[in-house]
N, C-alpha and C positions, 0 to 999 in steps of 0.2 A: 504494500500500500504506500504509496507517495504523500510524502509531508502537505502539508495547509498549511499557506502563514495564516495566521487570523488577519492579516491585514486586509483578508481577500472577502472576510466573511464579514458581513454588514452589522452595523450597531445593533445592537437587539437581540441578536438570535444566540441559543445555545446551544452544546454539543448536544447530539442524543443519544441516550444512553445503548453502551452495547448489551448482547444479548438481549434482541427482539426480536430472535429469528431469521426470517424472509428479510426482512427490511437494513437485515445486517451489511445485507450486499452493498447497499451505499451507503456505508461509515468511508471515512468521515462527513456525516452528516451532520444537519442542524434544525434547528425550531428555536420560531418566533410566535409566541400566541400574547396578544394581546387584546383584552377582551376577547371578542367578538371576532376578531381578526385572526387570525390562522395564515402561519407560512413553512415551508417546508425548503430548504435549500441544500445544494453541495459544488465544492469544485472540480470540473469533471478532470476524473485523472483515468489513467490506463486501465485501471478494473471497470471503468463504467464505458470505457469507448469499444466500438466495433471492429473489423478489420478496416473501413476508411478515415479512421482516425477521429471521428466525432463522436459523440456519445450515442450510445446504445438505444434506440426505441423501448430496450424494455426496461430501460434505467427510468425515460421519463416516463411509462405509463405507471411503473412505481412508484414515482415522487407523485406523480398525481393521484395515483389511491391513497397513500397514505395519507395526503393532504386534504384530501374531500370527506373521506371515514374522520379524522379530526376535527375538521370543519361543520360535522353535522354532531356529533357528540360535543363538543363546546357548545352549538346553538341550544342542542337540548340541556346541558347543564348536567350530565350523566357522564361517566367515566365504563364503556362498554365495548365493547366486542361489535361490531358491523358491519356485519356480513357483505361484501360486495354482490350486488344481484348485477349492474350494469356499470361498465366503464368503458366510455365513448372518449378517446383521444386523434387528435388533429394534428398532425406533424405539419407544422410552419417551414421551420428554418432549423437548421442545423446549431447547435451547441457544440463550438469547441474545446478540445484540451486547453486544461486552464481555467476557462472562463466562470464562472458563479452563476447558474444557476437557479432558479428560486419558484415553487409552486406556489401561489396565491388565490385560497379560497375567496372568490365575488361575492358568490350569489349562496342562499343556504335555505330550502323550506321543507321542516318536518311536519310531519304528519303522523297519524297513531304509528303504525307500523313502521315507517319507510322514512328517510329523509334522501334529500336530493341536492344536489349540489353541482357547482359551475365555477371553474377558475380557469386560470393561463399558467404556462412555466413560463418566466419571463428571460433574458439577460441583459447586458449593457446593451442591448443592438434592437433588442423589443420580444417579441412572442416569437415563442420556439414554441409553442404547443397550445393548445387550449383544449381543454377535457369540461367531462357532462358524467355526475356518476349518480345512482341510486343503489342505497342500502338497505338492507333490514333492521329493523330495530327489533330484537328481542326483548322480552320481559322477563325470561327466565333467571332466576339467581345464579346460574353460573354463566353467566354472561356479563354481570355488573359489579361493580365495584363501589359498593356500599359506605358513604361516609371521608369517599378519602376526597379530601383537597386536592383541588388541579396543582397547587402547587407543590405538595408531599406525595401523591399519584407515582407510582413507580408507573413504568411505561412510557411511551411514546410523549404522552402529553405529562409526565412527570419531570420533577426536578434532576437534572445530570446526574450522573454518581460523581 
């Protein structure tokens, strides 16, 4: 894995923690949640690029899940598990080696079941992607995480270790 200056990664944002699984693939990773506001970012280095030297399509359909499942569990105010039922992504523009990276939740409206969601992967140069995704929202208890604070949450939307 290739170093990150933090010079590179934007005021705001924090590492995220390892050991999340799947989403391990793009460490070094980051989040920014601020209220309502939901972002997900990295700098593409050679684990996330393809054989033509730009980043991976399945890096960003990654950063964009996990960014819209975040973005609808902040809107609900619940710390859960969200099943991906649908994830519609748009390839703009190429993302290169280097470059920062960033998914940004827009749009967000839940429903009993289901939340939905709409954002862009951005970088300096504009939209590398724009995604469209719907979740599940379960109820069952082993799917939530009862009483923990967004900011003491281990996981994704938790505090770094």
């Amino acid at each position: 894995m290739d170093e990150v200056s933090t010079d590179q990664v934007p005021e705001g944002f924090s590492p995220v923690p390892r050991g999340q699984g799947f989403s391990d693939n793009l460490q070094p990773s980051y989040r920014r949640i601020e209220g309502d506001s939901v972002s997900f970012g990295l700098v593409v280095q050679s684990q996330h690029g393809n054989l033509m030297g730009i980043c991976h399509g399945g890096v960003l359909m990654t950063l964009a899940d996990i960014a819209a499942a975040n973005g609808v569990n902040v809107a609900r105010g619940v710390q859960a598990g969200s099943p991906t039922i649908n994830l519609a992504v748009d390839f703009i523009a190429a993302a290169r080696m280097g470059e920062w990276i960033q998914a940004d939740v827009h749009m967000v409206t839940v429903k009993r079941r289901f939340g939905f969601c709409s954002g862009a992967i951005v970088n300096s140069k504009g939209v590398v992607a724009r995604f469209n995704g719907t979740f599940y929202l379960p109820d069952h208890k082993g799917m939530i995480k009862p009483g923990a604070p967004w900011d003491d949450a281990p996981g994704l939307l938790g505090k770094p270790d």
